[in-house]
C-alpha positions, -999 to 999 in steps of 0.1 A, spaced: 0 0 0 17 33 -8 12 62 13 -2 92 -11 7 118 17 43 106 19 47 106 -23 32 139 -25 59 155 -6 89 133 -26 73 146 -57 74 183 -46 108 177 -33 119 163 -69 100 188 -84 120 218 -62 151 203 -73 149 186 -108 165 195 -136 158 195 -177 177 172 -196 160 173 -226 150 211 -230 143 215 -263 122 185 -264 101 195 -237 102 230 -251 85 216 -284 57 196 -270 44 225 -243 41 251 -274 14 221 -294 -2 218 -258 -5 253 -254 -17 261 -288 -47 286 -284 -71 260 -300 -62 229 -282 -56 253 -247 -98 260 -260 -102 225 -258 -84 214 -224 -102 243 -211 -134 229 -221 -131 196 -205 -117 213 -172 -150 235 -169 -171 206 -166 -151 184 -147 -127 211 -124 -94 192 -133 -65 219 -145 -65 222 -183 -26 219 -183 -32 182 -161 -52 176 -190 -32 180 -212 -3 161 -202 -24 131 -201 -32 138 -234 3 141 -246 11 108 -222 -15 87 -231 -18 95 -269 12 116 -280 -17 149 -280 -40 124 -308 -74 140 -308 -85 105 -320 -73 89 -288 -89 87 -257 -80 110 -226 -83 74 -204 -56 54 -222 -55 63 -259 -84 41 -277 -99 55 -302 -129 72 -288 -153 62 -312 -147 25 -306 -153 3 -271 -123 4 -257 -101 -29 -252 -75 -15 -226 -75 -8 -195 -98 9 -188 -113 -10 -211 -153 -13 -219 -153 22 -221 -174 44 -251 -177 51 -274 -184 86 -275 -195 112 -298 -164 135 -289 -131 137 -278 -144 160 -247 -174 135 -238 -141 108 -236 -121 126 -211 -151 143 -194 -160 98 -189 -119 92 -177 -117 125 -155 -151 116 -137 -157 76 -144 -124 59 -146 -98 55 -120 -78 75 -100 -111 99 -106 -93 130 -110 -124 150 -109 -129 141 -72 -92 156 -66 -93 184 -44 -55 194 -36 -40 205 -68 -5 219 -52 27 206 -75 30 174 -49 -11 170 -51 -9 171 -94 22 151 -102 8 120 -77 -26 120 -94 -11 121 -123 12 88 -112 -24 73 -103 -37 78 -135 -4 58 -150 -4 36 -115 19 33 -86 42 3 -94 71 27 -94 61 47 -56 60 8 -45 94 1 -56 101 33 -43 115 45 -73 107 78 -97 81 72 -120 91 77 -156 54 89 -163 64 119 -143 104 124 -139 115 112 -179 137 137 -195 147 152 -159 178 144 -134 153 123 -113 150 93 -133 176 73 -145 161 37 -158 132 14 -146 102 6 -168 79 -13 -169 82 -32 -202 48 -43 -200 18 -49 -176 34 -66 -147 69 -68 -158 97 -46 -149 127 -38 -162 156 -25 -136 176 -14 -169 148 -3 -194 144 34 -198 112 52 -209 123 80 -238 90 95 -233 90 132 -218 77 129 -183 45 148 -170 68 173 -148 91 188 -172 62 193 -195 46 210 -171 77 231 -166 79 239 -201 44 248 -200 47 275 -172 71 290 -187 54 295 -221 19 304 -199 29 325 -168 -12 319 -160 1 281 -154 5 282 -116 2 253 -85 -6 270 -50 30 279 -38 47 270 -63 72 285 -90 98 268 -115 131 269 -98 155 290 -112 186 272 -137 161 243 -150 180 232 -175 213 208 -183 223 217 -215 250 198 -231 282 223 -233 302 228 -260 337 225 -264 352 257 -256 384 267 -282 408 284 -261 433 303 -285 470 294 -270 495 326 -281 522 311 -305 554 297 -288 591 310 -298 599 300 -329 629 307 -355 605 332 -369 597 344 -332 623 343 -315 617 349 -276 635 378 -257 666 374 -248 673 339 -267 708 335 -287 678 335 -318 675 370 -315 708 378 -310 713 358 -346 686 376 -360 698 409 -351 731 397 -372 711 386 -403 693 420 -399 731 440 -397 740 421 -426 713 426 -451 711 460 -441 741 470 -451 741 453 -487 
């Protein structure tokens, strides 16, 4: 049984101190997800249901890659029964009448959520993926992929996890960090995006050496210049 109070706080914590380490990835996939249409949409479905549009959309983006074809609950197409879990679900005659049905219907029941602070989102948003990962009591890809918290760990498929598998889908956090900083009306109760985000991979830095002594460049003081200066006599006077 995992203790939801106890995971909140290690997901603010990880949240206070994570780090990007995909930037430009994340970067990409909050501008789509912010879009003024589909931001119309989100919106839409939070009205009636009172979960965050941005939540929203990071399930979408999660479950479905952001396909308006795919269901909010776990990416069937909405206008078939679905066949995963949950499964037996639809079909609908909209998008928004299929995640209005996973928000309020389907389990973790994030319309019935009441504590939206960073910790609160993040851990329903693990519920919504499940809490195999808090059990193990490691970071769930769903939320920390692309960041400094997660290394490796997956599960590979239902049941079955892999110590050394890594998920290269961008986690629910740093989307949401990419978000708030495209919309700076994206905000959790006591909450900001903690400054230097980001681990970009550094360049190489050329460092320009100054040219050694050489016969051409004699240094100061060397038996070269003191030749040189006899060359110069010489010519000179021809």
């Amino acid at each position: 049984m995992v203790d939801l109070v106890a995971l909140k706080a290690a997901n603010a914590k990880r949240w206070a101190n994570a780090r990007l380490t995909r930037a430009g990835a994340f970067s990409t996939v909050a501008k789509r997800l912010s879009t003024p249409n589909a931001k119309a949409r989100y919106q839409a479905v939070a009205a009636k249901t009172g979960v965050p549009w941005p939540f929203i959309a990071v399930a979408h983006e999660r479950e479905c890659s952001q396909d308006w074809s795919g269901s909010l609950a776990q990416g069937d197409p909405w206008n078939r029964v679905s066949v995963h879990v949950p499964a037996g679900r639809g079909p609908f005659r909209s998008w928004e009448d299929a995640a209005i049905d996973a928000l309020v219907n389907c389990a973790p029941r994030a319309a019935r959520n009441k504590d939206w602070s960073i910790g609160g989102t993040l851990t329903m948003l693990e519920q919504y993926n499940g809490l195999g990962y808090a059990a193990r009591g490691r970071p769930s890809p769903y939320i920390w992929s692309g960041t400094d918290q997660y290394v490796s760990g997956k599960y590979v498929r239902d049941g079955v996890y892999g110590p050394s598998a890594v998920d290269r889908q961008l986690g629910c956090a740093g989307i949401l960090m990419a978000m708030m900083a495209l919309d700076p009306t994206i905000t959790f109760p006591g909450t900001t995006i903690p400054p230097a985000k980001s681990i970009e991979k550094q360049e190489p830095v050329s460092i320009e050496r100054s040219a050694g002594p050489s016969i051409a460049h004699p240094s100061q003081g060397s038996i070269g210049v003191f030749i040189a200066n006899i060359f110069a006599s010489v010519f000179k006077r021809k």
